[in-house]
Chimera marker file (.cmm) of the C-alpha trace (Angstrom):
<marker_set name="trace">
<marker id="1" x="-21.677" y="75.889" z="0.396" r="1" g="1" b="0" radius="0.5"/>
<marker id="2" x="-25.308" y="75.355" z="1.366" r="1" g="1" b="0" radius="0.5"/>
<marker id="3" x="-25.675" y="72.688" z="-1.655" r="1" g="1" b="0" radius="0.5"/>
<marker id="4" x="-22.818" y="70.866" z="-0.395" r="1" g="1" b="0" radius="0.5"/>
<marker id="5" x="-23.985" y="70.882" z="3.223" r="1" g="1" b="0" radius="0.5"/>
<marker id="6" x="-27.494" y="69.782" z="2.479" r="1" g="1" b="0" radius="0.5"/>
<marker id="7" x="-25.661" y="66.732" z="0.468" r="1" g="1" b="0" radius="0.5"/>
<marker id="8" x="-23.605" y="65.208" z="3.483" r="1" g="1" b="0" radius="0.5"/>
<marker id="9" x="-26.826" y="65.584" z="5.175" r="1" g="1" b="0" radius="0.5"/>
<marker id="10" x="-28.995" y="63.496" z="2.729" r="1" g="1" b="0" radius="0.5"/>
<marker id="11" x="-26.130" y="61.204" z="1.275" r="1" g="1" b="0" radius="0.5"/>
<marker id="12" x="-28.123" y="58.302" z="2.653" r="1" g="1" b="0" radius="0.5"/>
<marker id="13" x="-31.505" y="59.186" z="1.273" r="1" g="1" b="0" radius="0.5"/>
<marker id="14" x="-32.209" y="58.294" z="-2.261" r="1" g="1" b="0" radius="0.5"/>
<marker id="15" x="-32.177" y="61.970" z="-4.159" r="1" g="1" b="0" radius="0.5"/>
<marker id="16" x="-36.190" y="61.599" z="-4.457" r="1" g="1" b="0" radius="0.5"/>
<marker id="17" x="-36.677" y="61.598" z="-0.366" r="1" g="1" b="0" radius="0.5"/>
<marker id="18" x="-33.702" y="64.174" z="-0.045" r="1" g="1" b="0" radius="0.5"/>
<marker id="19" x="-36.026" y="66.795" z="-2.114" r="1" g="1" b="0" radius="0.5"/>
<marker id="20" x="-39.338" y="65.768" z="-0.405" r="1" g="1" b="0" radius="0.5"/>
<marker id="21" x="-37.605" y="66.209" z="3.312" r="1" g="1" b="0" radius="0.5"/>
<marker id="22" x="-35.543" y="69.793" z="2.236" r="1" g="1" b="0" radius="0.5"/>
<marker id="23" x="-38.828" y="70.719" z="0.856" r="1" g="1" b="0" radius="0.5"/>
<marker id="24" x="-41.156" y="70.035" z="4.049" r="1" g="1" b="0" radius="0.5"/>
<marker id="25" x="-38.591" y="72.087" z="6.169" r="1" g="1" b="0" radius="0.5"/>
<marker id="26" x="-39.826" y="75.373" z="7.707" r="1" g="1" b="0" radius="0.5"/>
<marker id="27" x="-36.843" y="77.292" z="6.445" r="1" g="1" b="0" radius="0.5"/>
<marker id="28" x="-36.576" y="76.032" z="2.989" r="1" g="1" b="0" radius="0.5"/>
<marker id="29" x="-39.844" y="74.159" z="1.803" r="1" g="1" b="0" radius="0.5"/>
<marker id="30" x="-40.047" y="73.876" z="-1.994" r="1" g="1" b="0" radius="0.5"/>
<marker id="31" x="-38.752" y="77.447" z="-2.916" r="1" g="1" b="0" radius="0.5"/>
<marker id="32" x="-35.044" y="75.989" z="-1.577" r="1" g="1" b="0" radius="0.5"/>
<marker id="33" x="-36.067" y="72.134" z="-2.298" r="1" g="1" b="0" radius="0.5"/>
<marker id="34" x="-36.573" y="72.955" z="-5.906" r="1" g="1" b="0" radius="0.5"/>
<marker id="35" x="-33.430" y="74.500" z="-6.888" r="1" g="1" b="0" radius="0.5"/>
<marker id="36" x="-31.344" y="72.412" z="-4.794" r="1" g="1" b="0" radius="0.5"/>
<marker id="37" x="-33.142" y="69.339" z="-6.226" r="1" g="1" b="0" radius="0.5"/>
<marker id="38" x="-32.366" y="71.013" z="-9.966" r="1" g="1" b="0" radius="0.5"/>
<marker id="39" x="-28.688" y="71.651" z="-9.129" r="1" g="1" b="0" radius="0.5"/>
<marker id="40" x="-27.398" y="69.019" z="-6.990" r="1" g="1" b="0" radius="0.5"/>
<marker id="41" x="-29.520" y="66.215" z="-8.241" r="1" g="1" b="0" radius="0.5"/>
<marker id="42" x="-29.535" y="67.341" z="-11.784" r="1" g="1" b="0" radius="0.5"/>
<marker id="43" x="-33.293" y="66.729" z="-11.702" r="1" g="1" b="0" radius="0.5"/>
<marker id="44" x="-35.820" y="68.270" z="-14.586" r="1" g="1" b="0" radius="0.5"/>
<marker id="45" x="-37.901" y="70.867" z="-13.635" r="1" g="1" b="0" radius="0.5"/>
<marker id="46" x="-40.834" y="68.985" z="-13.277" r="1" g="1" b="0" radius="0.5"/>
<marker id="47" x="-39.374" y="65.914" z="-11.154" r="1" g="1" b="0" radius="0.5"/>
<marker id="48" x="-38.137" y="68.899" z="-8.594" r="1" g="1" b="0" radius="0.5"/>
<marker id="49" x="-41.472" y="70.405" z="-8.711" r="1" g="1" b="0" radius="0.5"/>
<marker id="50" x="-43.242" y="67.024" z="-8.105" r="1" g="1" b="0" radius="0.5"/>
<marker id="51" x="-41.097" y="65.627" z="-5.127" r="1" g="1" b="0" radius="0.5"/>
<marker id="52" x="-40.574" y="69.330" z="-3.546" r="1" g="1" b="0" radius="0.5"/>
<marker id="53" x="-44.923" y="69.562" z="-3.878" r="1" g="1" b="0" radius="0.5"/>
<marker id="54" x="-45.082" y="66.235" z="-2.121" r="1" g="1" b="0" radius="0.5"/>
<marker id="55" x="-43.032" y="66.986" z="0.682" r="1" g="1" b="0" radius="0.5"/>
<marker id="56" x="-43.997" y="70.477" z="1.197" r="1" g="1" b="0" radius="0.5"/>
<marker id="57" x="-47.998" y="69.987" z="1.395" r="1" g="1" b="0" radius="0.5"/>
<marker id="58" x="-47.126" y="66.887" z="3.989" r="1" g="1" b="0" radius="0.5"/>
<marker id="59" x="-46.228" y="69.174" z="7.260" r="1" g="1" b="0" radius="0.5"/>
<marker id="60" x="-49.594" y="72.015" z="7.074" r="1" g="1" b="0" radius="0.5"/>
<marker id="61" x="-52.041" y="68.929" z="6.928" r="1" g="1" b="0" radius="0.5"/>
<marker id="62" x="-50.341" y="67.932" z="10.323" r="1" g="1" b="0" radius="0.5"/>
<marker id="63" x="-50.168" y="71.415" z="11.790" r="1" g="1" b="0" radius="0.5"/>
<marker id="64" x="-53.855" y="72.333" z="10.686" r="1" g="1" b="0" radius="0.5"/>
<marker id="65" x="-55.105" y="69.124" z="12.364" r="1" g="1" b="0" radius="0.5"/>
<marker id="66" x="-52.794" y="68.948" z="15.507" r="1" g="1" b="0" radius="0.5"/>
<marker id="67" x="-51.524" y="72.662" z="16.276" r="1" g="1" b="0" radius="0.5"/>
<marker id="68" x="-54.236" y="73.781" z="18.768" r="1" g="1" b="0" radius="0.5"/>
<marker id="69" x="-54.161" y="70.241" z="20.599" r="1" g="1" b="0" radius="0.5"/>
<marker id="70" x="-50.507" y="70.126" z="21.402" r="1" g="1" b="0" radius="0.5"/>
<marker id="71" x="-50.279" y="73.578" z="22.347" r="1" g="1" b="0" radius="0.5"/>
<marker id="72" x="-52.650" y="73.647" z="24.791" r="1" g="1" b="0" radius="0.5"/>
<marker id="73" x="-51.497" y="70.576" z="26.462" r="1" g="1" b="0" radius="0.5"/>
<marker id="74" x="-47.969" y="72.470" z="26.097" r="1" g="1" b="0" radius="0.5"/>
<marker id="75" x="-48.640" y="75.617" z="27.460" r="1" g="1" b="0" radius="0.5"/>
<marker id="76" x="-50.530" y="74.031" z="30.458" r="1" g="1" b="0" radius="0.5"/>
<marker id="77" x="-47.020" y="72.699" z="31.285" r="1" g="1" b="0" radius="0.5"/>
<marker id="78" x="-44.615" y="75.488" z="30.717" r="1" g="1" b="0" radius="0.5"/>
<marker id="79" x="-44.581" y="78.615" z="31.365" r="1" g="1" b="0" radius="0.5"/>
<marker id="80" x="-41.753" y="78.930" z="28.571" r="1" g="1" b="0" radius="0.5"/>
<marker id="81" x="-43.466" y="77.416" z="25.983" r="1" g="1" b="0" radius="0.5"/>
<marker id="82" x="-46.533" y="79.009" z="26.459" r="1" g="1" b="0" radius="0.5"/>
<marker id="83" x="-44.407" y="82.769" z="26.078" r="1" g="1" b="0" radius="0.5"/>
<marker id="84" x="-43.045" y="80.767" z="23.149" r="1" g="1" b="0" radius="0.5"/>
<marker id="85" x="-46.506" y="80.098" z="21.404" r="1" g="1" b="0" radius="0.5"/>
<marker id="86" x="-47.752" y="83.463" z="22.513" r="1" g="1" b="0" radius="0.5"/>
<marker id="87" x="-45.277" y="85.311" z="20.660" r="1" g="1" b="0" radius="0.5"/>
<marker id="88" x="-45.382" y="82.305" z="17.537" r="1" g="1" b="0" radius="0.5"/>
<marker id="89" x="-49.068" y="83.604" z="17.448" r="1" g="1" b="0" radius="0.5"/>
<marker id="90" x="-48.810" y="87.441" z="17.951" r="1" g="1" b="0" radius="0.5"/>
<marker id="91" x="-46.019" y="87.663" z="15.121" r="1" g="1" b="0" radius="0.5"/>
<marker id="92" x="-48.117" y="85.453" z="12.358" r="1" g="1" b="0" radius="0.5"/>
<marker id="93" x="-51.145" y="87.025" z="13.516" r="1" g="1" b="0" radius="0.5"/>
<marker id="94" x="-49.262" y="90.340" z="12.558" r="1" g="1" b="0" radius="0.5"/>
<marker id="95" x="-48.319" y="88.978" z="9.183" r="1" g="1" b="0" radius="0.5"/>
<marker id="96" x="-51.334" y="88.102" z="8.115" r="1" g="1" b="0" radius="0.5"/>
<marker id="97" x="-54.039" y="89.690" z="9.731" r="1" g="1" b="0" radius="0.5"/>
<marker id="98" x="-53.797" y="92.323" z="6.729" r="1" g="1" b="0" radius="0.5"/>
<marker id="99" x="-54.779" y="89.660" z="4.297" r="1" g="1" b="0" radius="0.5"/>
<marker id="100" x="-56.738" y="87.716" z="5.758" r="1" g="1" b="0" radius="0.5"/>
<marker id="101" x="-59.241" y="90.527" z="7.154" r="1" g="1" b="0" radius="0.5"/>
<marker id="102" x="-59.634" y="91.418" z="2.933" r="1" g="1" b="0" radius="0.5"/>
<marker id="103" x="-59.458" y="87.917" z="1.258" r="1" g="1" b="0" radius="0.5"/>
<marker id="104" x="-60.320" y="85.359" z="3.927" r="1" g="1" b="0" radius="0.5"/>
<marker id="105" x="-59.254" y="81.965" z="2.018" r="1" g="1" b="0" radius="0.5"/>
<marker id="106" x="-58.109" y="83.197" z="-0.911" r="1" g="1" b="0" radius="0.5"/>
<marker id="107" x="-55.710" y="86.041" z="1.533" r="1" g="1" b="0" radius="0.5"/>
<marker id="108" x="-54.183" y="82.611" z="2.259" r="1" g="1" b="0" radius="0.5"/>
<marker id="109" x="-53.579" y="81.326" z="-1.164" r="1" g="1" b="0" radius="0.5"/>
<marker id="110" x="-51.701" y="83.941" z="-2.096" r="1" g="1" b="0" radius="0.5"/>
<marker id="111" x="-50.147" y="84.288" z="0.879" r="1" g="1" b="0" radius="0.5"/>
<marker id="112" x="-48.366" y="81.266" z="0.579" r="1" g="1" b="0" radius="0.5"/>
<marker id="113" x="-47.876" y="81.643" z="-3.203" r="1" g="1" b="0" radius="0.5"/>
<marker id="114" x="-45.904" y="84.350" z="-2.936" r="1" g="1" b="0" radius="0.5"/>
<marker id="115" x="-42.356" y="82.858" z="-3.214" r="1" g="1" b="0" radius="0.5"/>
<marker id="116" x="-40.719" y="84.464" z="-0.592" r="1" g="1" b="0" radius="0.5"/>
<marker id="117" x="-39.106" y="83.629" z="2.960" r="1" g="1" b="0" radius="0.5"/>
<marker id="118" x="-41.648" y="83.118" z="6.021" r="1" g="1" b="0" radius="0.5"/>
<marker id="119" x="-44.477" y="83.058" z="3.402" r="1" g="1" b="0" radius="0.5"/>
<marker id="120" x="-44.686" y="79.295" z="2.493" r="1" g="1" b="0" radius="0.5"/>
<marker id="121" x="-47.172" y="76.536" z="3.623" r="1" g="1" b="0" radius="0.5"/>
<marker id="122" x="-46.179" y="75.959" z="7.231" r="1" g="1" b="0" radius="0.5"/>
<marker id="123" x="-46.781" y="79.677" z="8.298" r="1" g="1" b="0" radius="0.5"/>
<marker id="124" x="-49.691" y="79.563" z="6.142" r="1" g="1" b="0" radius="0.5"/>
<marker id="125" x="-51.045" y="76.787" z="8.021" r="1" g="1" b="0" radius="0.5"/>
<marker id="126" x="-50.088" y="78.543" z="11.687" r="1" g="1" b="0" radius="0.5"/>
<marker id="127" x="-51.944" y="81.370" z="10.345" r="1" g="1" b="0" radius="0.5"/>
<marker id="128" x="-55.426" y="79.564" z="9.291" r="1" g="1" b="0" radius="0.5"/>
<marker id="129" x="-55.371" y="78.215" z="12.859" r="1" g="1" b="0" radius="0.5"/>
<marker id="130" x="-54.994" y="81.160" z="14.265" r="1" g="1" b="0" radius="0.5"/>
<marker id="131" x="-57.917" y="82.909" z="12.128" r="1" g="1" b="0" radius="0.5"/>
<marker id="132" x="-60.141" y="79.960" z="13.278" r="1" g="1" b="0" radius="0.5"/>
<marker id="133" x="-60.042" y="78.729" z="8.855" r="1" g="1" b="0" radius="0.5"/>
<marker id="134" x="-61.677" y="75.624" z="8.353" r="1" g="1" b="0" radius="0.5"/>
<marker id="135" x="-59.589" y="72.879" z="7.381" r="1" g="1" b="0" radius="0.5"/>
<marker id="136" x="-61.825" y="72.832" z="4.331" r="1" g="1" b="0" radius="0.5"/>
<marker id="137" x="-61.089" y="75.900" z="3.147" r="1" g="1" b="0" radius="0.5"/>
<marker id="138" x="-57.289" y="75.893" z="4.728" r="1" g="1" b="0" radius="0.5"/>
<marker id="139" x="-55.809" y="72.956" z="3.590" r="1" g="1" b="0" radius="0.5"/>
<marker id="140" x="-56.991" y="73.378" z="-0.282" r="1" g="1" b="0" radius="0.5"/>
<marker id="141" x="-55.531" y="77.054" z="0.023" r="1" g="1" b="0" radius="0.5"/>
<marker id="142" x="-52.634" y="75.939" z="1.265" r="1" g="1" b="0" radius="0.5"/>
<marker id="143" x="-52.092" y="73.443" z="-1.611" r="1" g="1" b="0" radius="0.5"/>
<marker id="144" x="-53.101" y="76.166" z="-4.311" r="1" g="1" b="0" radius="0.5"/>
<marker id="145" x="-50.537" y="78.399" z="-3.282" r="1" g="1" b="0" radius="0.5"/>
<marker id="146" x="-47.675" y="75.789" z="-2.703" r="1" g="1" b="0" radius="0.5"/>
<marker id="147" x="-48.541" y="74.834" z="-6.543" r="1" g="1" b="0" radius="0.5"/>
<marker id="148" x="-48.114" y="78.725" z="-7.623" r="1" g="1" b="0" radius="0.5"/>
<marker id="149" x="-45.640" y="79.380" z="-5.899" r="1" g="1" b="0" radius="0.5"/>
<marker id="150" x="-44.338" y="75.971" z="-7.066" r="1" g="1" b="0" radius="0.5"/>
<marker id="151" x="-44.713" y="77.025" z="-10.480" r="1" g="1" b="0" radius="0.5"/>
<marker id="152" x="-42.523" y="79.948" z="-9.808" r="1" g="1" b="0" radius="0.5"/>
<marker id="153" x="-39.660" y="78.801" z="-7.833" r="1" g="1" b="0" radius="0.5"/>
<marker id="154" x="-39.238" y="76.003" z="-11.041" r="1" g="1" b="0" radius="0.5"/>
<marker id="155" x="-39.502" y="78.634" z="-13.681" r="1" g="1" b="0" radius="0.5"/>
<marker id="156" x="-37.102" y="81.022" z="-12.223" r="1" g="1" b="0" radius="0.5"/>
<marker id="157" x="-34.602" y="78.077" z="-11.034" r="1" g="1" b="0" radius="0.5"/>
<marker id="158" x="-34.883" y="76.884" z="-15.053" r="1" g="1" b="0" radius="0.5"/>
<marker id="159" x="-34.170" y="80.073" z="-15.904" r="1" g="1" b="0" radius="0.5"/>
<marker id="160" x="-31.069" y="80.553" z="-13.874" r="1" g="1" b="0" radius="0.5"/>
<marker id="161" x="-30.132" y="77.074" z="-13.623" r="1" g="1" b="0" radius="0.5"/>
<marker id="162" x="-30.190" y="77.528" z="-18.146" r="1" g="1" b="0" radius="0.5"/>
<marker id="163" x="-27.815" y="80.631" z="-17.507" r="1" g="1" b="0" radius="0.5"/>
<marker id="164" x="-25.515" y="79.489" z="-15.906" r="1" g="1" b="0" radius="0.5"/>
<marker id="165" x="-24.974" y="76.280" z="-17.700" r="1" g="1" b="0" radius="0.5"/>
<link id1="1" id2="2" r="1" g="1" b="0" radius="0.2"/>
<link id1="2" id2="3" r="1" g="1" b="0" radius="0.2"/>
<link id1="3" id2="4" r="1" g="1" b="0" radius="0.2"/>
<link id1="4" id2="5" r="1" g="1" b="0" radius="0.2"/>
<link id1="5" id2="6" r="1" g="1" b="0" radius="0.2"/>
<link id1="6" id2="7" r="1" g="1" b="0" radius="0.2"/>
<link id1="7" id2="8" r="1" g="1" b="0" radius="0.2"/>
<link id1="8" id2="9" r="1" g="1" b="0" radius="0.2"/>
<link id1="9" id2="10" r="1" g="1" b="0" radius="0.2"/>
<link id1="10" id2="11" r="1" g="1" b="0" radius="0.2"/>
<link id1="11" id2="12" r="1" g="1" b="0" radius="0.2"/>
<link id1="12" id2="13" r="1" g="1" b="0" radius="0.2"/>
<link id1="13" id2="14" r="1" g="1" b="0" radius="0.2"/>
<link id1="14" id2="15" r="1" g="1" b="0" radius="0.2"/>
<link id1="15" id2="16" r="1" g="1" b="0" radius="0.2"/>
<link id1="16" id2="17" r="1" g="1" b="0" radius="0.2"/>
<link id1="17" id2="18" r="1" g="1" b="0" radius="0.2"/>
<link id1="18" id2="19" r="1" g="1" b="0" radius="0.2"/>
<link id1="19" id2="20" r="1" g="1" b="0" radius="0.2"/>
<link id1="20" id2="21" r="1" g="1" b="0" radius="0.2"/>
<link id1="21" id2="22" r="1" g="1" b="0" radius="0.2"/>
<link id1="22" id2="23" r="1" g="1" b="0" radius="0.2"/>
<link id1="23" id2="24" r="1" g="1" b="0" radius="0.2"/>
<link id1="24" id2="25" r="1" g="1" b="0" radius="0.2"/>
<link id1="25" id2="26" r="1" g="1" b="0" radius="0.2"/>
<link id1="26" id2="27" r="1" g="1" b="0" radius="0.2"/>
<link id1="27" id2="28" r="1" g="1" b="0" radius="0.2"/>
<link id1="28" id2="29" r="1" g="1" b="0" radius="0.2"/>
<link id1="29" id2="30" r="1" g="1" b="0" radius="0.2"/>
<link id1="30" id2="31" r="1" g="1" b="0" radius="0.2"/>
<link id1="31" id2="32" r="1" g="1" b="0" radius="0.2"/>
<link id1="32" id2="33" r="1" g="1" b="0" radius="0.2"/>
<link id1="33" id2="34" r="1" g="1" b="0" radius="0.2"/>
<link id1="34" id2="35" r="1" g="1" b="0" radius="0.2"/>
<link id1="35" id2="36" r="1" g="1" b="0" radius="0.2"/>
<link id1="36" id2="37" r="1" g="1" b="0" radius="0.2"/>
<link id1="37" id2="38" r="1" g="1" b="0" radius="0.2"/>
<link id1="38" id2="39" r="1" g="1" b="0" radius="0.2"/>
<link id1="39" id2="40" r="1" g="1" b="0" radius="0.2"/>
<link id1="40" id2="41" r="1" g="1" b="0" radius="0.2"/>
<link id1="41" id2="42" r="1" g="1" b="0" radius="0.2"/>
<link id1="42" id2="43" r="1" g="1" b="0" radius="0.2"/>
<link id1="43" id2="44" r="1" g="1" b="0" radius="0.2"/>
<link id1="44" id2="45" r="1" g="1" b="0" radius="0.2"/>
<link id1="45" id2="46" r="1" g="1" b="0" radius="0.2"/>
<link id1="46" id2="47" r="1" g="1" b="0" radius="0.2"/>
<link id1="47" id2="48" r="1" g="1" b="0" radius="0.2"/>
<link id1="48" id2="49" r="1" g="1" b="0" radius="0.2"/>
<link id1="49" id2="50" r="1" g="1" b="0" radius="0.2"/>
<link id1="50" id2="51" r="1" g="1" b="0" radius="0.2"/>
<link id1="51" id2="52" r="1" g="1" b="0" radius="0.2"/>
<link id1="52" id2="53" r="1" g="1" b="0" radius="0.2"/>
<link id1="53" id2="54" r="1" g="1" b="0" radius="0.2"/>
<link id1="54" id2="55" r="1" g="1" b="0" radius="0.2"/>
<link id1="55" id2="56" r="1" g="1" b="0" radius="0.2"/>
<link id1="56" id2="57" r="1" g="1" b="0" radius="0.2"/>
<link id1="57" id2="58" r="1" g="1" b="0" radius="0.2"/>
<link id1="58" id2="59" r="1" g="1" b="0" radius="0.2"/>
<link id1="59" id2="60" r="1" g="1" b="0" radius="0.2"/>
<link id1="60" id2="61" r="1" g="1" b="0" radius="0.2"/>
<link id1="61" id2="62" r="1" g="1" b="0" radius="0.2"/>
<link id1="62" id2="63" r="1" g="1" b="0" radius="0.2"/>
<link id1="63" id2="64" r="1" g="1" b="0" radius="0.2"/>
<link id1="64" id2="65" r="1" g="1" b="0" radius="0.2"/>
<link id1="65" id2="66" r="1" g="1" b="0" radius="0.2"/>
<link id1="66" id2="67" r="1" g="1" b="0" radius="0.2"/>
<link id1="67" id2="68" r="1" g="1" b="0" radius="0.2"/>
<link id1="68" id2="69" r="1" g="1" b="0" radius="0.2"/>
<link id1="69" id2="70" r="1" g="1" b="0" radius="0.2"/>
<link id1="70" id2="71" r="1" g="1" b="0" radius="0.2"/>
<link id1="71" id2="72" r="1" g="1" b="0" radius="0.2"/>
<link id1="72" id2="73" r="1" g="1" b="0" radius="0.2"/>
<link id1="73" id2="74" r="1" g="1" b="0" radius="0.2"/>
<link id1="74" id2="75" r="1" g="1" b="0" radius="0.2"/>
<link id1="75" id2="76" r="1" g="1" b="0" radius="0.2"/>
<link id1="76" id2="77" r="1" g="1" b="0" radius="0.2"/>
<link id1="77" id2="78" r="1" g="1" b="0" radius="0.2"/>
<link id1="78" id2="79" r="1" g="1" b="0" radius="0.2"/>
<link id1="79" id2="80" r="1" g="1" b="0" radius="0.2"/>
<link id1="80" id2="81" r="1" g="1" b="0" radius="0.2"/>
<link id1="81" id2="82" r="1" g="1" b="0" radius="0.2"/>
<link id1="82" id2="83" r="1" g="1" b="0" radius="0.2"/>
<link id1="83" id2="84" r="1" g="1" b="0" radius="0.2"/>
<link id1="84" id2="85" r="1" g="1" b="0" radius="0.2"/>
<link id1="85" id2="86" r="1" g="1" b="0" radius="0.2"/>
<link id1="86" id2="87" r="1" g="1" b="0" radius="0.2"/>
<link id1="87" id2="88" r="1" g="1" b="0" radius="0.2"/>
<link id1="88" id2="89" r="1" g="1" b="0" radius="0.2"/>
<link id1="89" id2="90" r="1" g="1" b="0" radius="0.2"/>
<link id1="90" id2="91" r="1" g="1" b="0" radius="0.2"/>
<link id1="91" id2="92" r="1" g="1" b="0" radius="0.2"/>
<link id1="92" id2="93" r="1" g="1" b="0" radius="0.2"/>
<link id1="93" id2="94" r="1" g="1" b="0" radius="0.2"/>
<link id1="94" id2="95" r="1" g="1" b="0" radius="0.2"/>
<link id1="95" id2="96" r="1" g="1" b="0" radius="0.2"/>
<link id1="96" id2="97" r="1" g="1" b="0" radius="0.2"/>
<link id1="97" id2="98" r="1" g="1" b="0" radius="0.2"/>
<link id1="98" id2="99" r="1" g="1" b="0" radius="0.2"/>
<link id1="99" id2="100" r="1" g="1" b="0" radius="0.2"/>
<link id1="100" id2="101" r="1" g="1" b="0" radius="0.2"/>
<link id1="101" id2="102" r="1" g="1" b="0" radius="0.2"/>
<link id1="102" id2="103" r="1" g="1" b="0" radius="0.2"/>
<link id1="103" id2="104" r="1" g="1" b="0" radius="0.2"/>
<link id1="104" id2="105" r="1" g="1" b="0" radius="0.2"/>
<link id1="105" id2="106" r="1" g="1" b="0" radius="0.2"/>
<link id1="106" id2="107" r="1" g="1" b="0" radius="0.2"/>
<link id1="107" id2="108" r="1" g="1" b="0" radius="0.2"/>
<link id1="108" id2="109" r="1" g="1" b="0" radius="0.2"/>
<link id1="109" id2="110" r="1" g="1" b="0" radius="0.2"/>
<link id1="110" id2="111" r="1" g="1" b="0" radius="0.2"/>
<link id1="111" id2="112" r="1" g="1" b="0" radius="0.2"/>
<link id1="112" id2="113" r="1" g="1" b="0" radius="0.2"/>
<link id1="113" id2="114" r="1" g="1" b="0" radius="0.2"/>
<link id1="114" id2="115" r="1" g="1" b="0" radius="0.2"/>
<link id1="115" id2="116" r="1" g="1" b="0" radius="0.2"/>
<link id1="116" id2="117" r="1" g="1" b="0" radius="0.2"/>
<link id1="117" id2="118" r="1" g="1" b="0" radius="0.2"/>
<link id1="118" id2="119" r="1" g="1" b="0" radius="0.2"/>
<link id1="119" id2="120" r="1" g="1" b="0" radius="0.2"/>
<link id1="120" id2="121" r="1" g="1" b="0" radius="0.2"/>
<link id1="121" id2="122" r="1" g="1" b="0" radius="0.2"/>
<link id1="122" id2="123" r="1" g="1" b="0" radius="0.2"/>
<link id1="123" id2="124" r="1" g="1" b="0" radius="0.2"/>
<link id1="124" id2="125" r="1" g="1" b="0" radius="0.2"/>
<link id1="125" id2="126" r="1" g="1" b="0" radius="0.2"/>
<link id1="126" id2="127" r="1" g="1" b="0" radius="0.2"/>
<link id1="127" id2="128" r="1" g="1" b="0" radius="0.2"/>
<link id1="128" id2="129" r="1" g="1" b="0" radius="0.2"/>
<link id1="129" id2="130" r="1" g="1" b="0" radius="0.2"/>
<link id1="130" id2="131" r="1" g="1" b="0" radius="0.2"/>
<link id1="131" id2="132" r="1" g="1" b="0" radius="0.2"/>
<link id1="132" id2="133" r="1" g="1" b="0" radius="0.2"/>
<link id1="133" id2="134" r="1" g="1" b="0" radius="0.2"/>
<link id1="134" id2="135" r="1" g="1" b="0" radius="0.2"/>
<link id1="135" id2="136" r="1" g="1" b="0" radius="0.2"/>
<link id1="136" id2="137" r="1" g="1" b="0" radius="0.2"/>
<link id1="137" id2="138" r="1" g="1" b="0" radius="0.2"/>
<link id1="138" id2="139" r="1" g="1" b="0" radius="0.2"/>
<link id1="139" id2="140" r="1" g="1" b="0" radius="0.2"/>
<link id1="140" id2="141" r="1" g="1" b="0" radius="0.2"/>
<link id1="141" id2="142" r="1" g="1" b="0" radius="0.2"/>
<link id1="142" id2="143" r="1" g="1" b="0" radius="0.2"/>
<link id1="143" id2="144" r="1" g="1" b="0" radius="0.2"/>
<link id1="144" id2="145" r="1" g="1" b="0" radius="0.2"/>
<link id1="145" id2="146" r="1" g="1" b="0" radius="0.2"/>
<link id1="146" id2="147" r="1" g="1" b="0" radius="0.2"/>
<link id1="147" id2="148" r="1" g="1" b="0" radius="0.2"/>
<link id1="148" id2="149" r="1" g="1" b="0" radius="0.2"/>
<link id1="149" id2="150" r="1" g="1" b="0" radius="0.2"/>
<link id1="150" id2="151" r="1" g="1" b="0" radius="0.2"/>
<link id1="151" id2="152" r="1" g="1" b="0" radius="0.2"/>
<link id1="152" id2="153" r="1" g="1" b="0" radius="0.2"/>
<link id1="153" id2="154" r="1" g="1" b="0" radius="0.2"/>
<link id1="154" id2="155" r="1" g="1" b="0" radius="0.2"/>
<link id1="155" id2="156" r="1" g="1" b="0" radius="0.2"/>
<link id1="156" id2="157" r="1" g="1" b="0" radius="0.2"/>
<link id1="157" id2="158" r="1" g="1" b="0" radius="0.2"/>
<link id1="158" id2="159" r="1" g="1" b="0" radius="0.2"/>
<link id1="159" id2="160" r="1" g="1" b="0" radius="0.2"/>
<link id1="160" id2="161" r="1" g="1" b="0" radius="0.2"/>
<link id1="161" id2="162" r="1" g="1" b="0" radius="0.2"/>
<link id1="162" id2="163" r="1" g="1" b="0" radius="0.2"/>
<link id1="163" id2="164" r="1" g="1" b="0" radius="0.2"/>
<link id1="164" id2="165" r="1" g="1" b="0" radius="0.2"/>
</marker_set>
C-alpha cells in the first residue's frame, strides 16, 4: 500500500531522483528509500544503496549549517514556534544526551547507524547542534553512520527481498 502510494507520488521523477528524495525524508531516509528503491524499482542492492546515500547525507549538511540561524530568527517571531523548537530540542536532547555524554562523535555515529526509526541522519544532525558538535566532527559522523546503517538496511532488504522472490 505504502509502495504503491510512494509511486503515484514520484511517477514523474526518473526512479534514480524518486530514491534520492524518499531517502532524504525525515520519516523514511535510506532505511525506507532502500527497500522501496529494491522493490518497486527493481534496483540492485548497490544502485539503492548509492542513490538512497546520496539523498540521505544531502538534508544534515543543511540542518548542521542553517538550524541555529533560522530558529532564532523563528522563535523571535512566534511564540508557537519557539514552544515548537523548545520541545524539538528537549525531546532529541533526551535521546541522545545518553550517548553523547559517553562517546561524543563517535555516540553520534552509531547513533545514526543504528537502523531504526527516529535514529537516522536528520535527528542526528538536530542532535550535534544541540550538543554544540563541530561541523567537523558532525557532518563526517553523520555520513559514517548513514553508510552502516546503509550497509544494513541493503543486506537485510536483499535478504528479504531474495525470500520472497
Amino acid at each position: 500500500m505504502l509502495e504503491s502510494k510512494y509511486l503515484d507520488w514520484f511517477s514523474g521523477f526518473a526512479p534514480e531522483v524518486a530514491t534520492m528524495i524518499i531517502s532524504a525524508l525525515p520519516i523514511s531516509e535510506l532505511r525506507g528509500a532502500i527497500p522501496f528503491a529494491m522493490s518497486a524499482f527493481g534496483f540492485s542492492p548497490l544502485k539503492a544503496f548509492l542513490f538512497a546515500f546520496l539523498g540521505n547525507i544531502i538534508p544534515p549538511l543543511f540542518i548542521l549549517l542553517l538550524i541555529e540561524p533560522i530558529s532564532k530568527v523563528l522563535s523571535e517571531r512566534s511564540q508557537n514556534i519557539r514552544r515548537f523548537f523548545e520541545r524539538l530540542f528537549a525531546r532529541t536532547r533526551k535521546k541522545l544526551q545518553k550517548n553523547y555524554e559517553t562517546w561524543g562523535a563517535l555516540g553520534l555515529l552509531i547513533f545514526v547507524a543504528i537502523p531504526l526509526p527516529m535514529t537516522g541522519a536528520w535527528t542526528g544532525a538536530l542532535g550535534a547542534f544541540l550538543f554544540g558538535l563541530p561541523f567537523k566532527k558532525a557532518y563526517p559522523a553523520i555520513v559514517g553512520g548513514v553508510v552502516i546503517a546503509g550497509i544494513i538496511t541493503t543486506l537485510v532488504s536483499a535478504g528479504i527481498i531474495t525470500i520472497f522472490r
